[in-house]
PDB file of N, H, CA, C and O in Angstrom:
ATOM      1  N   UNK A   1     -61.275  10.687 -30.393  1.00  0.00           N
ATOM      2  CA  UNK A   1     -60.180  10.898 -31.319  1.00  0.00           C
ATOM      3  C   UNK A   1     -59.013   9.998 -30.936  1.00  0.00           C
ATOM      4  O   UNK A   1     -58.480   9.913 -29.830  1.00  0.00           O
ATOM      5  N   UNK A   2     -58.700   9.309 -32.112  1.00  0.00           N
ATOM      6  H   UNK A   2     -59.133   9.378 -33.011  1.00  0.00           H
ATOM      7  CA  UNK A   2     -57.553   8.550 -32.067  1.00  0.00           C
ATOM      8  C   UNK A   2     -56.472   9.354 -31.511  1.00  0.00           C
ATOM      9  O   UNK A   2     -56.392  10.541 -31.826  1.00  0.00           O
ATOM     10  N   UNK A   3     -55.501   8.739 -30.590  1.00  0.00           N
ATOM     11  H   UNK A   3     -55.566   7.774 -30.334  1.00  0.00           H
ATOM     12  CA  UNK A   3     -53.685   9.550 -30.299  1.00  0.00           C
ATOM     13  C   UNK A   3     -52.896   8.656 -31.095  1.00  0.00           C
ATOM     14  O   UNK A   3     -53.283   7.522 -31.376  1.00  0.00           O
ATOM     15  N   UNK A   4     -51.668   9.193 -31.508  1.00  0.00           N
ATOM     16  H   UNK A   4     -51.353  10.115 -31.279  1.00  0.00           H
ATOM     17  CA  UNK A   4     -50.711   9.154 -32.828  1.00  0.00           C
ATOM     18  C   UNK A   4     -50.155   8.112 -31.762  1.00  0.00           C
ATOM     19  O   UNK A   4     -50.225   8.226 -30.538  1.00  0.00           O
ATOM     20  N   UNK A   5     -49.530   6.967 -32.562  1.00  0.00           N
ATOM     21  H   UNK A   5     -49.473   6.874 -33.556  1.00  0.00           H
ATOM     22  CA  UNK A   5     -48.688   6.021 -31.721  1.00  0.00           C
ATOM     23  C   UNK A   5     -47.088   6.005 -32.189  1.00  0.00           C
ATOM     24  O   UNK A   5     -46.872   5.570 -33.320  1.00  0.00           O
ATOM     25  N   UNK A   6     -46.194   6.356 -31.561  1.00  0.00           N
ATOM     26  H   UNK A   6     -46.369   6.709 -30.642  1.00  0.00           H
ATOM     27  CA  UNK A   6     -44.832   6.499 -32.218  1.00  0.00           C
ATOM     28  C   UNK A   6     -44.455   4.907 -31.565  1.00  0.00           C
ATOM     29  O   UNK A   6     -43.276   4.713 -31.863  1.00  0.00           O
ATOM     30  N   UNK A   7     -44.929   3.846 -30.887  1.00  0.00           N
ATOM     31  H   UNK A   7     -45.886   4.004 -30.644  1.00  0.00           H
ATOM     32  CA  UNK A   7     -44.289   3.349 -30.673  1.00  0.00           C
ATOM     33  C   UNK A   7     -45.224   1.638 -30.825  1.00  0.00           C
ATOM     34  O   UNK A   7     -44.838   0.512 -30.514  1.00  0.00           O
ATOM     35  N   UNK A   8     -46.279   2.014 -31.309  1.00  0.00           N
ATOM     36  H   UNK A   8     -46.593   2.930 -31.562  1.00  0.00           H
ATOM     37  CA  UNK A   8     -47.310   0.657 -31.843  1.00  0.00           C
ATOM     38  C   UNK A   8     -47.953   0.740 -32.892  1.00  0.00           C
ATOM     39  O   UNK A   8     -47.876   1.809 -33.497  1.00  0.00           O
ATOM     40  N   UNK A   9     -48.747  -0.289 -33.421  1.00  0.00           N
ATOM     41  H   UNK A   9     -48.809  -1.158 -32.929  1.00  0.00           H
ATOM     42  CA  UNK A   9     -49.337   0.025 -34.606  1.00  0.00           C
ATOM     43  C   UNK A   9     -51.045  -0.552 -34.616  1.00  0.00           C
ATOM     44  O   UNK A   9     -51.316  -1.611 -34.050  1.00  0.00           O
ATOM     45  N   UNK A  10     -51.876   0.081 -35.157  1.00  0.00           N
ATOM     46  H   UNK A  10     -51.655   0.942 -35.616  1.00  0.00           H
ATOM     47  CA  UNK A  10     -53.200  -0.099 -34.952  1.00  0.00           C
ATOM     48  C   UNK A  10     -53.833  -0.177 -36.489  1.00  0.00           C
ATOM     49  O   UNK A  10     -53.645   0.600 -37.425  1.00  0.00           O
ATOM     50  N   UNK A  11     -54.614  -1.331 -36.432  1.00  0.00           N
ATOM     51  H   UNK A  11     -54.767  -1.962 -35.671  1.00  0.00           H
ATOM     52  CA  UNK A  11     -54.948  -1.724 -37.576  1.00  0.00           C
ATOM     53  C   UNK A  11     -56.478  -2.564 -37.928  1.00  0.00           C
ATOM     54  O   UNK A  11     -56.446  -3.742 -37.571  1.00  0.00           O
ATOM     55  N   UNK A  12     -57.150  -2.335 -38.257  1.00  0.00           N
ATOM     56  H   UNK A  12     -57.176  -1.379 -38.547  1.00  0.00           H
ATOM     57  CA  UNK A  12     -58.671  -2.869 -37.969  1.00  0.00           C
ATOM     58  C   UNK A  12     -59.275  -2.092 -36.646  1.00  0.00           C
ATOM     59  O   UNK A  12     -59.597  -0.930 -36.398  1.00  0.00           O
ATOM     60  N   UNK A  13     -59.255  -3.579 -35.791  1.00  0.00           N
ATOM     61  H   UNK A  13     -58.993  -4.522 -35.993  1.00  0.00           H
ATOM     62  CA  UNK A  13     -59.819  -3.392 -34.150  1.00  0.00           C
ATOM     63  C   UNK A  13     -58.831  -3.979 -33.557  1.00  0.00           C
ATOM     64  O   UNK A  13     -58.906  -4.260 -32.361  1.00  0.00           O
ATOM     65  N   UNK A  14     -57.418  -4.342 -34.526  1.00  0.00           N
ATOM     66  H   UNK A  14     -57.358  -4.114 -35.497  1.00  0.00           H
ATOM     67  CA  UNK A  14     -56.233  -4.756 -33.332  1.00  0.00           C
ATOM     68  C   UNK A  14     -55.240  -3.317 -32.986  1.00  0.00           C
ATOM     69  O   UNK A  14     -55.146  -2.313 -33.692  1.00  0.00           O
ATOM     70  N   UNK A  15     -54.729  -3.524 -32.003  1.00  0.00           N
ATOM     71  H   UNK A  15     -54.805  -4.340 -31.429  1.00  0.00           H
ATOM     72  CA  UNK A  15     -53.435  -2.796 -31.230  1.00  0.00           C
ATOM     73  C   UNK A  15     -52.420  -3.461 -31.236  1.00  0.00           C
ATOM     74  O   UNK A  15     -52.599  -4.548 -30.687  1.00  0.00           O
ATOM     75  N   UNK A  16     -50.990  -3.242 -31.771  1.00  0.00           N
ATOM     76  H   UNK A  16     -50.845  -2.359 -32.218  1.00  0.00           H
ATOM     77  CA  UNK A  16     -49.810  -3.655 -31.448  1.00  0.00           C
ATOM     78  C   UNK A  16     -48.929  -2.808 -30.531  1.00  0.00           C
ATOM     79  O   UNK A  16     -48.368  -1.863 -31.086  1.00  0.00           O
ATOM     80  N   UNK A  17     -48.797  -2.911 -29.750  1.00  0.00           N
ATOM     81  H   UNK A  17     -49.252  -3.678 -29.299  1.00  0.00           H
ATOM     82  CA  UNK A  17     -47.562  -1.708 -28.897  1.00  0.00           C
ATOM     83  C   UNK A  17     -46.466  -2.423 -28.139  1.00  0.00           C
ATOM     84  O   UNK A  17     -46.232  -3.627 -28.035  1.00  0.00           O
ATOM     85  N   UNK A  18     -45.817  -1.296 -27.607  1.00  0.00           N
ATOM     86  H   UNK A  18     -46.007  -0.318 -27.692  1.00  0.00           H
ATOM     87  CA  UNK A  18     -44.889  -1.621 -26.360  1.00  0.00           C
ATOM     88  C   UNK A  18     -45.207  -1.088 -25.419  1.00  0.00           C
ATOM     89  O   UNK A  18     -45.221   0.129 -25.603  1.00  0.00           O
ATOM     90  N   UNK A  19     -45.485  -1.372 -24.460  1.00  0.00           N
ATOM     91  H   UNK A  19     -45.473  -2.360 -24.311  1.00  0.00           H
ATOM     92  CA  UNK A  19     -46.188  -0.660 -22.982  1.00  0.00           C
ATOM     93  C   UNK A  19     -47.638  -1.374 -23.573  1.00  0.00           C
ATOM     94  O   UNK A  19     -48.036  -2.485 -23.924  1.00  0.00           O
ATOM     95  N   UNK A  20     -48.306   0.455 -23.398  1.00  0.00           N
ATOM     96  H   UNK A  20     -47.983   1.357 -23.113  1.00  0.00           H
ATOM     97  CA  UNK A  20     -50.150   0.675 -23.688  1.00  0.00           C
ATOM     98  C   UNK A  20     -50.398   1.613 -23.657  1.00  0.00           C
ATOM     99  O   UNK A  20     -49.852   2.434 -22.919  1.00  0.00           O
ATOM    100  N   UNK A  21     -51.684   1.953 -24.759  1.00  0.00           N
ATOM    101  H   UNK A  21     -52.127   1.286 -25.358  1.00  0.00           H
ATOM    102  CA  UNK A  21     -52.377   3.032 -25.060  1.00  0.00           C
ATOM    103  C   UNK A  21     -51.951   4.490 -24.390  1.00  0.00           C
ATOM    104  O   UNK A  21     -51.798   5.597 -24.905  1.00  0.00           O
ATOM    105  N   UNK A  22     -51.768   3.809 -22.408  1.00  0.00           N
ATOM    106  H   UNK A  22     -51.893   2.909 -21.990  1.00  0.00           H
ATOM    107  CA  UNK A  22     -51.326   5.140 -21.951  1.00  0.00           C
ATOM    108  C   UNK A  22     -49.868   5.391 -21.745  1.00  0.00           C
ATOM    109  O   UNK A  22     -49.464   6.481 -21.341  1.00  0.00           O
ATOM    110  N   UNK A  23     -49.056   4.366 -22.027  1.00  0.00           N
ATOM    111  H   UNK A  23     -49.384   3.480 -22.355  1.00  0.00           H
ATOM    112  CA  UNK A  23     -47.718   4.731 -21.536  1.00  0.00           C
ATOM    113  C   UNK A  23     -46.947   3.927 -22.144  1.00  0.00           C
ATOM    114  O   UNK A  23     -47.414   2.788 -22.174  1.00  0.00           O
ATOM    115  N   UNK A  24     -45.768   4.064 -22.737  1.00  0.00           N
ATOM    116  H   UNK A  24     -45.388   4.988 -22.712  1.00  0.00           H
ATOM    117  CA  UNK A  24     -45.033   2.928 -23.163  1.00  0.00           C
ATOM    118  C   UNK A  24     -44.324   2.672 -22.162  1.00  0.00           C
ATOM    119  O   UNK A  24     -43.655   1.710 -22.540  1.00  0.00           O
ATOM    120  N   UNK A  25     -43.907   3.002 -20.693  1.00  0.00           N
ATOM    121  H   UNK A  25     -44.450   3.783 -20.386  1.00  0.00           H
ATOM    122  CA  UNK A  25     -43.850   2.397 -19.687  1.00  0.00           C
ATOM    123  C   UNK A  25     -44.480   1.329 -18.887  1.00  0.00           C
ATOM    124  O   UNK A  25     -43.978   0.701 -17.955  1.00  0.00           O
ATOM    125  N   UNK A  26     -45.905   1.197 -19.505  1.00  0.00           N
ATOM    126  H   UNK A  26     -46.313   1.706 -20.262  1.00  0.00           H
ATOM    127  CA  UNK A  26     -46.729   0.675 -18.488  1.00  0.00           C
ATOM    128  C   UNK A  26     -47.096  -0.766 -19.563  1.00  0.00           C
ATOM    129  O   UNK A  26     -47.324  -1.122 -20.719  1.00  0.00           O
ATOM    130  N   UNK A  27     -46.903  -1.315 -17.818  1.00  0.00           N
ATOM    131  H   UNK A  27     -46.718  -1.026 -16.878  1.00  0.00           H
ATOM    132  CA  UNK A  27     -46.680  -3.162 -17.964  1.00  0.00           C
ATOM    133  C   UNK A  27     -48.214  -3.455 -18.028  1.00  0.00           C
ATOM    134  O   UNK A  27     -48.946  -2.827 -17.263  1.00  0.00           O
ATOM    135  N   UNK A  28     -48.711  -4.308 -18.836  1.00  0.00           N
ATOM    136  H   UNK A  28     -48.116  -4.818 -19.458  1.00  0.00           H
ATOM    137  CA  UNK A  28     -49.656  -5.208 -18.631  1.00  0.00           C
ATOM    138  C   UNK A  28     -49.255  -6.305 -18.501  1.00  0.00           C
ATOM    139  O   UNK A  28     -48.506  -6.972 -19.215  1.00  0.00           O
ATOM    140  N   UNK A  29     -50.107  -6.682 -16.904  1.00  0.00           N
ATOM    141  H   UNK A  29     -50.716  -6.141 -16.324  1.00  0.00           H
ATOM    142  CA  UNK A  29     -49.689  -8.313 -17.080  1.00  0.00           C
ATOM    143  C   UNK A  29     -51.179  -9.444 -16.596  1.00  0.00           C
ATOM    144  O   UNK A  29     -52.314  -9.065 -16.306  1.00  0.00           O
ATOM    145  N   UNK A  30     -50.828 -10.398 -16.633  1.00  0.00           N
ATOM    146  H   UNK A  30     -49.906 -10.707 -16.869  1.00  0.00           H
ATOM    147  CA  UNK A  30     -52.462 -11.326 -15.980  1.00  0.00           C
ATOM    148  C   UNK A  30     -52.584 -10.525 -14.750  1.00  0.00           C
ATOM    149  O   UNK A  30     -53.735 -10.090 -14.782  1.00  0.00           O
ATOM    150  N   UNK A  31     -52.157 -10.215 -13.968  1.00  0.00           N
ATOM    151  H   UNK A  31     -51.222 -10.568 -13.942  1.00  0.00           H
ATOM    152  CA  UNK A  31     -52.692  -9.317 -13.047  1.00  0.00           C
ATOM    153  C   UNK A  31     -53.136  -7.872 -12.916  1.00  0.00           C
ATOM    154  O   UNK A  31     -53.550  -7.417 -11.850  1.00  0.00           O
ATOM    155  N   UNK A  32     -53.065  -7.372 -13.707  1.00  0.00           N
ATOM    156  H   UNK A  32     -52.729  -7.741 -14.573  1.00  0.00           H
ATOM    157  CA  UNK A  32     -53.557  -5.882 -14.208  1.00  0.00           C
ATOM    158  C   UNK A  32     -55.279  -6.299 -14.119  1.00  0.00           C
ATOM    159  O   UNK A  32     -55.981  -7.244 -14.478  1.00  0.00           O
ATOM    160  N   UNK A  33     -55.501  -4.766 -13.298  1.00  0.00           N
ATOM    161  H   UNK A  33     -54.931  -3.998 -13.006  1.00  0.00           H
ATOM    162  CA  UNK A  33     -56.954  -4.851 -12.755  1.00  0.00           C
ATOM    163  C   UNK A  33     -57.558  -5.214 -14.275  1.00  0.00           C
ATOM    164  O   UNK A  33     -56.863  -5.101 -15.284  1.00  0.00           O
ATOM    165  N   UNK A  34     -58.994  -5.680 -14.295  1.00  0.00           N
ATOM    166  H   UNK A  34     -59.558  -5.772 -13.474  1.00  0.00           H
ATOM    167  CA  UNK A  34     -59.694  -5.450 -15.663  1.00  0.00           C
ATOM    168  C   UNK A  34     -60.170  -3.912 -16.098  1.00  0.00           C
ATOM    169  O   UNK A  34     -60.224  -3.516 -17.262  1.00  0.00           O
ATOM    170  N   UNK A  35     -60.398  -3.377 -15.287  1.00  0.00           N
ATOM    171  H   UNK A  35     -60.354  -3.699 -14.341  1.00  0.00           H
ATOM    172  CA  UNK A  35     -60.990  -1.652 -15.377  1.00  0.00           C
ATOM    173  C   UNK A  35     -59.850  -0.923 -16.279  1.00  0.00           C
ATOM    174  O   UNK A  35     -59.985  -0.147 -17.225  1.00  0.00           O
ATOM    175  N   UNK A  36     -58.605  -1.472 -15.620  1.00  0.00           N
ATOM    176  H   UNK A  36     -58.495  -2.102 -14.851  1.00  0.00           H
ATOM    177  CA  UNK A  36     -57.310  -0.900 -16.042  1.00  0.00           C
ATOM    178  C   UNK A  36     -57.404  -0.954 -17.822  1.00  0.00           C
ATOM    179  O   UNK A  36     -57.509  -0.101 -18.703  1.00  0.00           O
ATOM    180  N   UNK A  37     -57.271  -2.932 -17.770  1.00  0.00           N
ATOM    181  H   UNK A  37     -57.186  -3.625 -17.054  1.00  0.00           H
ATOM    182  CA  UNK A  37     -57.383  -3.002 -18.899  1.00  0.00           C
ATOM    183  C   UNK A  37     -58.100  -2.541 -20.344  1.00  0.00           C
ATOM    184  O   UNK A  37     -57.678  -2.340 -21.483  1.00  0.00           O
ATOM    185  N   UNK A  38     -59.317  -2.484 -19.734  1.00  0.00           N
ATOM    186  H   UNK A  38     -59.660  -2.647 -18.809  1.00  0.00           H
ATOM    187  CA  UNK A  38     -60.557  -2.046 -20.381  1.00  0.00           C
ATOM    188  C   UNK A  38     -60.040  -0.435 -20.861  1.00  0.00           C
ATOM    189  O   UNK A  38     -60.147  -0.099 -22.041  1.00  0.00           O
ATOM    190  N   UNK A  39     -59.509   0.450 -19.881  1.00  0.00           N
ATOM    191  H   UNK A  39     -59.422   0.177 -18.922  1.00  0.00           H
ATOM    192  CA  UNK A  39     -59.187   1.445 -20.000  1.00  0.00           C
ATOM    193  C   UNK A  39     -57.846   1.503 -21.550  1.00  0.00           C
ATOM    194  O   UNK A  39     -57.685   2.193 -22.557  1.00  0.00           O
ATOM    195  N   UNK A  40     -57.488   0.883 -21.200  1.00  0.00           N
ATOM    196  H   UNK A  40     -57.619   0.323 -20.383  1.00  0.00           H
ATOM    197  CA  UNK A  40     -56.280   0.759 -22.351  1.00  0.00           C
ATOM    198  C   UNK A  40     -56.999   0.423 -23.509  1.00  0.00           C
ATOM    199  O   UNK A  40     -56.509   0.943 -24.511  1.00  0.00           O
ATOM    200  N   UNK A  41     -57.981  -0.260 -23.718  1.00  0.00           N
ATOM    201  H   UNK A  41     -58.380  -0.683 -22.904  1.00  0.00           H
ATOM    202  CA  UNK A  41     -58.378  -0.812 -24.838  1.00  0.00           C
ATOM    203  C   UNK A  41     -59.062   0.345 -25.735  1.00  0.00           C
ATOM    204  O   UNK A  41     -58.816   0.687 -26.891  1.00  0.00           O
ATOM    205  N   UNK A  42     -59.898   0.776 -24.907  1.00  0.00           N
ATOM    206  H   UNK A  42     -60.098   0.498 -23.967  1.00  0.00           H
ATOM    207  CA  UNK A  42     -61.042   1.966 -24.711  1.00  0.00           C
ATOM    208  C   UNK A  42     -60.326   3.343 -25.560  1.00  0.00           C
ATOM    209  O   UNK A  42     -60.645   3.998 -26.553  1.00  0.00           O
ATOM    210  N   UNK A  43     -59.278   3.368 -24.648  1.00  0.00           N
ATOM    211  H   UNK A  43     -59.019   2.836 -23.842  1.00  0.00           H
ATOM    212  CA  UNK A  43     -58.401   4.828 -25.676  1.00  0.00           C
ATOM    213  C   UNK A  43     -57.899   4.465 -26.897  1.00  0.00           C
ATOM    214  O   UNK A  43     -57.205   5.281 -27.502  1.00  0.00           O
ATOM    215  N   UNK A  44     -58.163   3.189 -27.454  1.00  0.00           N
ATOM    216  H   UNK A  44     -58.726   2.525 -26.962  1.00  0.00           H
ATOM    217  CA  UNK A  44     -57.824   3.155 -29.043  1.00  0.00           C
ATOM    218  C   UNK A  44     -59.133   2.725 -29.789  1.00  0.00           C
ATOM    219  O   UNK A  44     -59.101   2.523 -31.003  1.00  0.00           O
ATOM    220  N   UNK A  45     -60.099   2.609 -29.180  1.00  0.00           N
ATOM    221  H   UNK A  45     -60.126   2.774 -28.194  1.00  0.00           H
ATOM    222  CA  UNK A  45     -60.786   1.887 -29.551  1.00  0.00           C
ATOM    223  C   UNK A  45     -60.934   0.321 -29.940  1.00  0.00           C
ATOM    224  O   UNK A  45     -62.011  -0.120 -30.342  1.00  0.00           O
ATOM    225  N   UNK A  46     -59.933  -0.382 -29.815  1.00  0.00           N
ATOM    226  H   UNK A  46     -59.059  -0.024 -29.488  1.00  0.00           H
ATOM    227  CA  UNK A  46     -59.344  -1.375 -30.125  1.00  0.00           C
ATOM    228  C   UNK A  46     -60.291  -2.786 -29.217  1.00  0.00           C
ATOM    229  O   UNK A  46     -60.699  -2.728 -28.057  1.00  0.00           O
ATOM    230  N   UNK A  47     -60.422  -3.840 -30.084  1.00  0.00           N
ATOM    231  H   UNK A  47     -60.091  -3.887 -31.026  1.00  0.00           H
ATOM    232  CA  UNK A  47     -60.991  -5.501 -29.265  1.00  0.00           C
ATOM    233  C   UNK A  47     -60.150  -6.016 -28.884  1.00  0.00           C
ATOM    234  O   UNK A  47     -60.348  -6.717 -27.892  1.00  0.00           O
ATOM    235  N   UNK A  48     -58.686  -5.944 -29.490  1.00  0.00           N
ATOM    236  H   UNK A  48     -58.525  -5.374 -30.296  1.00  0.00           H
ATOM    237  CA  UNK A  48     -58.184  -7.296 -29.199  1.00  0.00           C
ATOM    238  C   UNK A  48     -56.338  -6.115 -28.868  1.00  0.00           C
ATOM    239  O   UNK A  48     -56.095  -5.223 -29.680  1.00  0.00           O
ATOM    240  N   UNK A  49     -55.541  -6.315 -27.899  1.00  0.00           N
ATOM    241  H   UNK A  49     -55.738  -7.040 -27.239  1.00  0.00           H
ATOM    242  CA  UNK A  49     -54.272  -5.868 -27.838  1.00  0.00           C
ATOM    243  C   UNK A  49     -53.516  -6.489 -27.702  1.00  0.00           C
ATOM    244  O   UNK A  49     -53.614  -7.466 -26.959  1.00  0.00           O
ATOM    245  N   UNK A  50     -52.485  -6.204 -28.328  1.00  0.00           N
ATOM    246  H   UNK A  50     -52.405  -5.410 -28.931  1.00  0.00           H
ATOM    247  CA  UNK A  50     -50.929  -7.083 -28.259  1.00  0.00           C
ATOM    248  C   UNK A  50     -49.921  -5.983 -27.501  1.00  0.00           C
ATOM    249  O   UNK A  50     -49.931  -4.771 -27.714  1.00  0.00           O
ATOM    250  N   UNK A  51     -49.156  -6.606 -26.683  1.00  0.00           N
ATOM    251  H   UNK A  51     -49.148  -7.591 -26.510  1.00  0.00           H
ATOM    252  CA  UNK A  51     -48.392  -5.503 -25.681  1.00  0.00           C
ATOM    253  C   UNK A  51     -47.242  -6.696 -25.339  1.00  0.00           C
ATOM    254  O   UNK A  51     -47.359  -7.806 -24.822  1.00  0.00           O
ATOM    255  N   UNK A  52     -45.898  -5.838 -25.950  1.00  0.00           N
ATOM    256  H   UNK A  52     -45.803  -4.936 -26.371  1.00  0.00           H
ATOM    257  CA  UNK A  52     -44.708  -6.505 -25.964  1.00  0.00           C
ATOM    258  C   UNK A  52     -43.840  -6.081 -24.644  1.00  0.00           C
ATOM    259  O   UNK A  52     -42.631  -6.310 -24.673  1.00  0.00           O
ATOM    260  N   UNK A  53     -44.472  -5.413 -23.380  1.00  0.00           N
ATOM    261  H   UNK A  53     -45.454  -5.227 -23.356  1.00  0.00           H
ATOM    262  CA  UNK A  53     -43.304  -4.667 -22.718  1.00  0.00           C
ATOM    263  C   UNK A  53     -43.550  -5.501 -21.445  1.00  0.00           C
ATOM    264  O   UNK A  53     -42.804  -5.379 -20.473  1.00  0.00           O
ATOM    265  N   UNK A  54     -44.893  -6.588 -21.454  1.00  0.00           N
ATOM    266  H   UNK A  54     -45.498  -6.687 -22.243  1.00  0.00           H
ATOM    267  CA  UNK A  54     -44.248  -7.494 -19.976  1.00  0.00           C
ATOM    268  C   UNK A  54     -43.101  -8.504 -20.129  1.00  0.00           C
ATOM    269  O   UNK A  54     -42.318  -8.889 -19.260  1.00  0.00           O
ATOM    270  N   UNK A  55     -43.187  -8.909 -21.653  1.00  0.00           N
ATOM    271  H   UNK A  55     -43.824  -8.597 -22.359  1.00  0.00           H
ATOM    272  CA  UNK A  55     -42.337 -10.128 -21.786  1.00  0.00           C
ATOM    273  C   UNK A  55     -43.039 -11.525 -21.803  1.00  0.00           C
ATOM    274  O   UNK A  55     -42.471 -12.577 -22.095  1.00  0.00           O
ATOM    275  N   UNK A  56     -44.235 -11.402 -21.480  1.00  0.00           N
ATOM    276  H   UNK A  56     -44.696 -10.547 -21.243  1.00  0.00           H
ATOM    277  CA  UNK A  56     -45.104 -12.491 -21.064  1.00  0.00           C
ATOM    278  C   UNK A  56     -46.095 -12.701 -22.253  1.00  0.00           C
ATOM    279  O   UNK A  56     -46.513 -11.747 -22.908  1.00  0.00           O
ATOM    280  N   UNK A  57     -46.550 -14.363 -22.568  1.00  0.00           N
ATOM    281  H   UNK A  57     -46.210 -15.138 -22.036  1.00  0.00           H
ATOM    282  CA  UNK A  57     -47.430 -14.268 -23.280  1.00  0.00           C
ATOM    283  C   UNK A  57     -48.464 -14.707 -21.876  1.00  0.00           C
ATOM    284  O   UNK A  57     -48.195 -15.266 -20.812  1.00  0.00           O
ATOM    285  N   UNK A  58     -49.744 -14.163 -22.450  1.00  0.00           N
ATOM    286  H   UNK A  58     -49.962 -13.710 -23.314  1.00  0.00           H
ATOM    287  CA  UNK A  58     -51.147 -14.442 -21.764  1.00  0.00           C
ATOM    288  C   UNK A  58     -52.197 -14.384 -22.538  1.00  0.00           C
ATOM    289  O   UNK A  58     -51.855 -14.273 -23.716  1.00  0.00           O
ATOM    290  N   UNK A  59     -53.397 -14.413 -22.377  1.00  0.00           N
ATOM    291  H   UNK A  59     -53.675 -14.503 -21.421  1.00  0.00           H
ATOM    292  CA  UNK A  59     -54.713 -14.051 -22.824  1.00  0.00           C
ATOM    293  C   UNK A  59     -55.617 -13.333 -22.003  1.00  0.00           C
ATOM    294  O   UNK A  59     -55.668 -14.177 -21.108  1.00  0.00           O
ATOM    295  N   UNK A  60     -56.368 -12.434 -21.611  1.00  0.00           N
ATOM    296  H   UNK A  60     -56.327 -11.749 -22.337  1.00  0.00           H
ATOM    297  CA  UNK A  60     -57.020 -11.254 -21.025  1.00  0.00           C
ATOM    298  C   UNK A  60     -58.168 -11.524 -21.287  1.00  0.00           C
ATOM    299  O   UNK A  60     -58.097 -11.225 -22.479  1.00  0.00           O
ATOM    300  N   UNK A  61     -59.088 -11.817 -21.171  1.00  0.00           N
ATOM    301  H   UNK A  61     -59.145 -12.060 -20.202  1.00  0.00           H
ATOM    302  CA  UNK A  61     -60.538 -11.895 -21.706  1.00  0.00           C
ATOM    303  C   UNK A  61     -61.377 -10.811 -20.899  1.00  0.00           C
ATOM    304  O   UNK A  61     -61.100 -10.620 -19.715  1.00  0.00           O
ATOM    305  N   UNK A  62     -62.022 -10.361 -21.290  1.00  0.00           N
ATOM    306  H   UNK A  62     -62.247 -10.517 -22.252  1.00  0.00           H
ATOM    307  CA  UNK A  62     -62.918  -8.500 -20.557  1.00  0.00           C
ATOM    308  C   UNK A  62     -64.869  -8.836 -20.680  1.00  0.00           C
ATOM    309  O   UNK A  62     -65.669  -7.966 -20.336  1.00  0.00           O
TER     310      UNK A  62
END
């Protein structure tokens, strides 16, 4: 079951947020374990995420 996002938006198989899936506190950055990542992806069901709260652009590949 999908969780309600008050603070991103989910659309197809993309994710838009601030933070992630689990926290709008929580930073993703190129160094964020992959398990981590995977984990974030996983609770929306989502392929592809956009996450505005490192400040950083990157690419993540899983």
């Amino acid at each position: 079951m999908k969780q309600p996002l008050d603070f991103g938006f989910f659309e197809f198989d993309c994710l838009l947020i601030y933070g992630s899936s689990a926290s709008v506190s929580d930073k993703l950055t190129p160094n964020t374990l992959a398990i981590q990542m995977l984990d974030r992806l996983m609770r929306m069901d989502a392929n592809t995420l956009f996450c505005g709260r490192s400040g950083l652009a990157f690419q993540y590949e899983i």
